[in-house]
C-alpha positions in Angstrom: 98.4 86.6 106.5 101.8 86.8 104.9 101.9 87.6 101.4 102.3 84.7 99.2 106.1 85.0 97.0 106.1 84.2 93.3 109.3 84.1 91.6 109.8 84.2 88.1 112.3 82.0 86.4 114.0 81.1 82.9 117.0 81.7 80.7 117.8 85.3 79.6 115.9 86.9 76.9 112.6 84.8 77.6 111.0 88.2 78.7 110.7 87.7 82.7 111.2 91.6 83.4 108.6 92.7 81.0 106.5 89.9 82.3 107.6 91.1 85.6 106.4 94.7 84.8 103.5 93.9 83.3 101.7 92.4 86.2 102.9 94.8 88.4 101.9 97.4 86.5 104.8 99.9 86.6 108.1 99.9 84.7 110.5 98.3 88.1 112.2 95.5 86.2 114.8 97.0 83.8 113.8 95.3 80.4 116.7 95.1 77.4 117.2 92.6 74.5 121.1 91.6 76.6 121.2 88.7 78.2 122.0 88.9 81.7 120.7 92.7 82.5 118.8 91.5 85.6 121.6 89.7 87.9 119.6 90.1 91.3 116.3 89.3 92.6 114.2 92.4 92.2 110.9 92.4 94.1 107.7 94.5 93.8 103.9 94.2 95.0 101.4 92.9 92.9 97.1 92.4 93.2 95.0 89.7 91.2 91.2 89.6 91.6 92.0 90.4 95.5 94.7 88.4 96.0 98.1 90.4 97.0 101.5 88.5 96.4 105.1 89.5 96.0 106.5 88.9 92.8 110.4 88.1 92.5 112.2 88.4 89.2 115.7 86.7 89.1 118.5 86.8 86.7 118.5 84.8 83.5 120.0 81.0 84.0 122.0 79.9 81.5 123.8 77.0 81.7 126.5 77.6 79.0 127.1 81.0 79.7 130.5 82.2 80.2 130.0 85.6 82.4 131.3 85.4 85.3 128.5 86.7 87.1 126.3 83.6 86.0 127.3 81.2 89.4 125.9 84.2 91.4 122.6 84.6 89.3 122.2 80.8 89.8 122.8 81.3 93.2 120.0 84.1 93.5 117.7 82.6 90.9 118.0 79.5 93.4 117.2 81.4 96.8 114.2 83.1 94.8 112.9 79.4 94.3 113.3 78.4 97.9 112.0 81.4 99.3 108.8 81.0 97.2 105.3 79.7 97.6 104.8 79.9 93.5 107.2 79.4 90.7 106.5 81.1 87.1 109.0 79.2 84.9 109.0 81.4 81.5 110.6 79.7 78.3 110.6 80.6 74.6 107.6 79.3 72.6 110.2 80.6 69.6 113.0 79.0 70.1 111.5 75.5 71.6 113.1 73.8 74.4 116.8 74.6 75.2 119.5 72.6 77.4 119.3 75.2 79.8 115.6 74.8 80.1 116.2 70.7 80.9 118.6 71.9 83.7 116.2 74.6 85.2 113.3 72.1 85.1 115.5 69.5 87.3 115.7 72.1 89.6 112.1 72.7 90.2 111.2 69.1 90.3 113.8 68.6 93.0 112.1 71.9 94.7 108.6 70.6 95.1 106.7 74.0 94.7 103.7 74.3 92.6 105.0 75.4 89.2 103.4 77.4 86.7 104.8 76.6 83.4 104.9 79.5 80.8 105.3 79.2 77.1 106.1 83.4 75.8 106.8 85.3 72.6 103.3 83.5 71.2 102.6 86.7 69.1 99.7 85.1 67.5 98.9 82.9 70.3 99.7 79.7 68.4 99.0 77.2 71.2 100.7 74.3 69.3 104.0 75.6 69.7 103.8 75.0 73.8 103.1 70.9 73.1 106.6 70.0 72.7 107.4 71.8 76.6 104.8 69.0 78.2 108.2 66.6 78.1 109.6 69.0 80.7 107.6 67.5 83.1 105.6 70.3 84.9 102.3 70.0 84.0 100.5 72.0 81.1 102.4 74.6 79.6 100.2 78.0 78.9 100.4 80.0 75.8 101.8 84.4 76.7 102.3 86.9 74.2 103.9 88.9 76.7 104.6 92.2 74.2 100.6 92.1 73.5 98.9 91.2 76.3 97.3 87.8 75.5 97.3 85.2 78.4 98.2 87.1 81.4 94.9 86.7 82.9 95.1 83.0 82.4 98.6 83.1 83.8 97.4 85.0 86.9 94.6 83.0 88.0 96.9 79.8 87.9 99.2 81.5 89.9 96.7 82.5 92.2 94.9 79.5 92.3 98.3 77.7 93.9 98.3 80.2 97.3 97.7 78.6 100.5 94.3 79.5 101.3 94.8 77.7 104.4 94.6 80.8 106.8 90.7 82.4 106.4 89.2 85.1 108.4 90.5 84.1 111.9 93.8 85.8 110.8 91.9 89.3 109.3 90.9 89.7 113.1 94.1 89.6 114.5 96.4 92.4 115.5 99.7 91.7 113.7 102.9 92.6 115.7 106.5 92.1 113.2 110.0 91.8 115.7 112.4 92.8 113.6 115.9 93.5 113.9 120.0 92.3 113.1 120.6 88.7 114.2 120.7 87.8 117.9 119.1 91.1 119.0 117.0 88.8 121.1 113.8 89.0 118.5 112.7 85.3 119.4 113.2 85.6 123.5 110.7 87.9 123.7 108.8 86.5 121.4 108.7 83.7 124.5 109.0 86.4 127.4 105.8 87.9 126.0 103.9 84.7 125.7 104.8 83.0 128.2 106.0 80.3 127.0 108.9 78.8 124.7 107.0 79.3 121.3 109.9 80.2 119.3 113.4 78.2 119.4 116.0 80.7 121.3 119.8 80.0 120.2 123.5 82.5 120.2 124.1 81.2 117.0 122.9 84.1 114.6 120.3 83.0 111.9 117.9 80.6 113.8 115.0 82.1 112.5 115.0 81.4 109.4 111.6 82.3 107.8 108.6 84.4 109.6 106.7 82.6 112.5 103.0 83.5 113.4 102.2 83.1 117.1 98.8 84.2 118.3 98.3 85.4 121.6 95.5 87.3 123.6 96.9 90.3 125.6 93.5 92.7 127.2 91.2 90.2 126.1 91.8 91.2 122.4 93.0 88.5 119.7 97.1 89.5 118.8 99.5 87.6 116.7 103.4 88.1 117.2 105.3 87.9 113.5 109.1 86.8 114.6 111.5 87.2 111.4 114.7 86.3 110.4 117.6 89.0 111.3 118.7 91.0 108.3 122.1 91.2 107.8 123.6 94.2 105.5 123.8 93.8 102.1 126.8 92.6 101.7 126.8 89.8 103.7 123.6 88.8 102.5 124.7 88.4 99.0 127.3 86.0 100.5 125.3 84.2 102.8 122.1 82.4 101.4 120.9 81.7 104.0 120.1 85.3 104.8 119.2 85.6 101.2 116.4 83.4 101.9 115.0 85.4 105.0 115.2 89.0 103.5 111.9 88.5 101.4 109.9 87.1 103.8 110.9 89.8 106.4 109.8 92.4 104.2 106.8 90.6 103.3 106.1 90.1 107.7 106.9 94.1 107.8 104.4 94.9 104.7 101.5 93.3 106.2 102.0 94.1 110.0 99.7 96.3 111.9 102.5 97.4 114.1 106.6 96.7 114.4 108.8 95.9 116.9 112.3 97.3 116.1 114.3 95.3 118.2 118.0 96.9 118.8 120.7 95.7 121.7 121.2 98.1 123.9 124.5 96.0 125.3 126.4 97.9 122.7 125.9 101.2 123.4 125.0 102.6 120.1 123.3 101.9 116.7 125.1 100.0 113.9 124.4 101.4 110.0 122.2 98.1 109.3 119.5 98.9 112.6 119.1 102.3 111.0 118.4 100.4 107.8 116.0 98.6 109.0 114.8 101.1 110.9 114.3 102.8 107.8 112.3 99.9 105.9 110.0 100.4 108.4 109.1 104.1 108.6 109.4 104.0 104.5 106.4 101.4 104.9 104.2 103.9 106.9 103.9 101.7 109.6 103.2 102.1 113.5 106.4 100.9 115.1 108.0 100.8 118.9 111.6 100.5 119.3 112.5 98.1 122.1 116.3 98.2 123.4 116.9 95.0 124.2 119.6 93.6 126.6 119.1 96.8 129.2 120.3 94.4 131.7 124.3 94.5 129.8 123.8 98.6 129.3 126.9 100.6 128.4 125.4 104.1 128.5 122.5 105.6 130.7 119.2 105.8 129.1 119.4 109.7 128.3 123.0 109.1 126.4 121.0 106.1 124.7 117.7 108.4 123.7 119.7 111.4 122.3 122.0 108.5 120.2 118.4 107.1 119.0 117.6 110.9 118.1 120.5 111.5 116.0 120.3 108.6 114.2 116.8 108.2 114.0 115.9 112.2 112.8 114.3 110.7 110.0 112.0 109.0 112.5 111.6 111.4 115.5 108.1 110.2 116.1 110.0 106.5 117.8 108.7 105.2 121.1 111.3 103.6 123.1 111.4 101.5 125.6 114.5 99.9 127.1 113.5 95.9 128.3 115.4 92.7 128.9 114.7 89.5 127.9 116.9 87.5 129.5 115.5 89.1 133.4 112.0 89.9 132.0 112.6 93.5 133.2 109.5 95.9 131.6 108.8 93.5 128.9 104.6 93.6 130.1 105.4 97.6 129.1 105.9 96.3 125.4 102.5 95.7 124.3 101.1 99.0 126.6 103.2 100.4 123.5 102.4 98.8 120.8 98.6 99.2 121.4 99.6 102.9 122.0 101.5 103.0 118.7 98.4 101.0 116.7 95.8 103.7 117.8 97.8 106.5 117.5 98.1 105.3 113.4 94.3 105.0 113.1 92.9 108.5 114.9 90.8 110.0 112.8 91.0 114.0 113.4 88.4 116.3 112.6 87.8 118.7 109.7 87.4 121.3 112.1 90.0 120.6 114.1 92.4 119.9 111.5 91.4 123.1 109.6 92.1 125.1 113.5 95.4 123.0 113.7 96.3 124.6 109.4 95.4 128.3 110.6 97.6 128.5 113.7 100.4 126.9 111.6 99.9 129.8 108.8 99.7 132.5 111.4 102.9 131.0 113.3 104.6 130.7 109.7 103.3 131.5 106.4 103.7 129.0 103.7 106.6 129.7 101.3 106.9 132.6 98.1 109.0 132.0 94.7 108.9 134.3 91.7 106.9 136.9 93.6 104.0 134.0 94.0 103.4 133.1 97.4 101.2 129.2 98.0 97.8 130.3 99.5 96.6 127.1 101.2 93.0 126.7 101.1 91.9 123.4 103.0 92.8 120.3 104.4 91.2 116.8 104.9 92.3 113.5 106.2 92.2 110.9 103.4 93.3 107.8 105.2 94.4 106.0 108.0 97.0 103.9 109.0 99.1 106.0 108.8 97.0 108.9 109.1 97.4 110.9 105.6 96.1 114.4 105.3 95.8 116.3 101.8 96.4 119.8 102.4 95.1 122.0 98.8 96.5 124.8 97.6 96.5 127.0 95.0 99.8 125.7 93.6 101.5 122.4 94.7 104.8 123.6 93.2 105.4 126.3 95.9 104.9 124.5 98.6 108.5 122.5 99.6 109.7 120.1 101.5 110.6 122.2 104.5 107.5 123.5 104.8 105.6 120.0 104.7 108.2 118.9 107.5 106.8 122.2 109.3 103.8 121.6 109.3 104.2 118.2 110.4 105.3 119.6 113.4 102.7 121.6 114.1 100.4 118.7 113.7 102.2 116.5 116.2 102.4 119.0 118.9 98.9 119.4 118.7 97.9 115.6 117.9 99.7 112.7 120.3 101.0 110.9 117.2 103.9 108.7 118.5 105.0 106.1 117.4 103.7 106.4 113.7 104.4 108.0 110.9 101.9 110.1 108.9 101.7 111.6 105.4 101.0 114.9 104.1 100.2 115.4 100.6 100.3 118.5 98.9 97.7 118.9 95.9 97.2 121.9 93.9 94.0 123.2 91.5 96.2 121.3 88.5 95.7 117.8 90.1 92.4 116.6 89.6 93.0 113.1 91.7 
């Protein structure tokens, strides 16, 4: 299930970023007494009484503002709406209702999204003052003394209580496969190409997909479900298009709650464009099990051994990738995709051994010993595997601090040449006797 998107709305200075951080329960959101100070949407994840959601905080509207950056934080606070399933609309139980407020209220009538009207700066919780906001026309406004704390449960559970509980336990049980890529990679054709059938609308004109699609398919007998996403354009252009504004979120939301990723790339060009690696990067920065299909082998402009070393170089930070070069057009090795993906999916949820893993820490001491400073050499002691998916190990020592980067990346490694662990990433964590967690 896709996480549900909650956008936060007002005029500046109602207190949307420390709202913002507040429920998500680390400083993100920069908060300041100027109007203005948040001009994009920033995202972060949040969790209330089991539910997860993405919350989006947007720029202050204002309608008589003269800065010129205000048509562009209209612009975003607008997308933020539209790519929502839940609207917190924040105004000033202080200051009482405000033009601007009118104007922003028009807008989410017109936007027919379940609305969550919030009255803030109630220091002493005077409910009375939110009475007047019932003319705005979006059902009953709740009393938030954001600075102390009061309401924010009550404000939580209404949000919650608005999420599309439409999608039960059927969905839990299935394998979740994200394609992601640029535009017109060829994301949605094999989307078809692996089903079977024309699922997914195929066009040339970039930006069809325009939010994420769930399609569930069986492939061994065992219950999958493909994500297709909208391609994500570089920054740049996505601040200028809003289209791709819209998509962006929900990409990253398809992404966060995958089990593995396609990373789709055309391999009719001949090499990688900045934005792949990007995305490439969102991935691997998410911990998730991923396959990288080359698509459009049947246009190639290089051999596949010029193409793999190119991946390697630009995907160092990811040497772990499993390629495999398919078209969609011809159908060429597209039934190889899902051999991958399922190899990719177990390989993030092996489970190694104390034993082994403790053999596997020895012969990478003896090949290398861990690193010395100030006459102080690490002495590490044991190591466990905390989690899966992606496998995380927790190496001790006697002090975190001498252990570096390098050597983690070493030991990595060492792990993988003994371990077949392609096609996901894992974590090693270095504690020492000073950390108790």
């Amino acid at each position: 299930m896709l996480k549900p998107i909650v956008a936060i709305v007002g005029r500046p200075n109602v207190g949307k970023s420390t709202f913002f951080n507040k429920i998500c329960g680390q400083r993100i959101s920069i908060v300041d007494d100027t109007p203005g100070v948040t001009r994009d949407r920033i995202y972060a994840d949040a969790n209330w009484c089991g539910h997860n959601f993405m919350l989006v905080d947007t720029g202050g509207l204002d309608a008589k503002s003269e800065d010129v950056f205000q048509t562009e934080i209209k612009k975003q606070a607008q997308l933020a709406i539209k790519e929502s399933d839940v609207v917190v609309f924040l105004v000033d139980g202080k200051s009482g209702i405000t033009s601007t407020d009118e104007e922003v209220a028009r807008i989410l009538q017109r936007s027919k999204k379940p609305i969550v009207l919030v009255v803030n700066k109630l220091d002493r919780f005077e409910v009375e003052n939110t009475y007047e906001f019932y003319s705005l026309g979006l059902g009953t406004p709740m009393p938030l003394s954001c600075s102390q704390s009061k309401g924010i449960g009550d404000v939580l559970d209404a949000i919650v209580a608005n999420f599309n509980q439409r999608v039960g336990e059927e969905d839990d049980n299935l394998t979740k496969v994200a394609i992601v890529g640029r535009p017109n990679v060829g994301k949605s054709s094999l989307v078809n190409r692996l089903i079977g059938q024309e699922r997914v609308v195929v066009s040339d004109i970039e930006g069809t997909t325009r939010d994420a699609v769930l399609v569930p398919f069986k492939y061994n007998k065992k219950a999958f479900a493909l994500v297709d996403t909208a391609g994500l354009r570089r920054q740049r252009g996505v601040e200028r298009e809003s289209i791709e504004g819209y998509s962006v979120l929900r990409t990253l939301s398809a992404i966060e709650n995958a089990n593995v990723v396609l990373i789709v790339f055309d391999g009719s060009e001949g090499k990688l464009t900045e934005q792949d690696v990007r995305i490439a990067g969102l991935v691997h920065e998410a911990g998730k099990p991923s396959v990288v299909v080359i698509n459009k082998w049947d246009k190639k402009s290089s051999t596949k051994d010029e193409y793999l070393k190119m991946l390697k170089e630009s995907l160092a930070f990811m040497d772990y990738f499993l390629p495999i070069f398919v078209s969609a057009l011809t159908g060429s090795s597209i039934g190889q995709i899902m051999e991958k993906v399922v190899t990719a999916y177990e390989n993030s949820q092996k489970r190694i051994s104390t034993g082994l893993l403790n053999d596997m820490l020895h012969d990478a001491i003896l090949n290398f010993e861990p690193p010395a400073h100030s006459g102080r050499r690490a002495k590490i002691q044991y190591i466990t595997e905390a989690s899966v998916c992606p496998p995380t190990f927790v190496v001790f020592v006697n002090d975190a601090s001498l252990i570096n980067i390098s050597y983690v990346r070493y030991l990595e490694n060492r792990f993988r040449e003994k371990v077949d662990f392609s096609g996901t990433p894992i974590k090693i964590i270095i504690r020492g006797k000073e950390d108790k967690s």
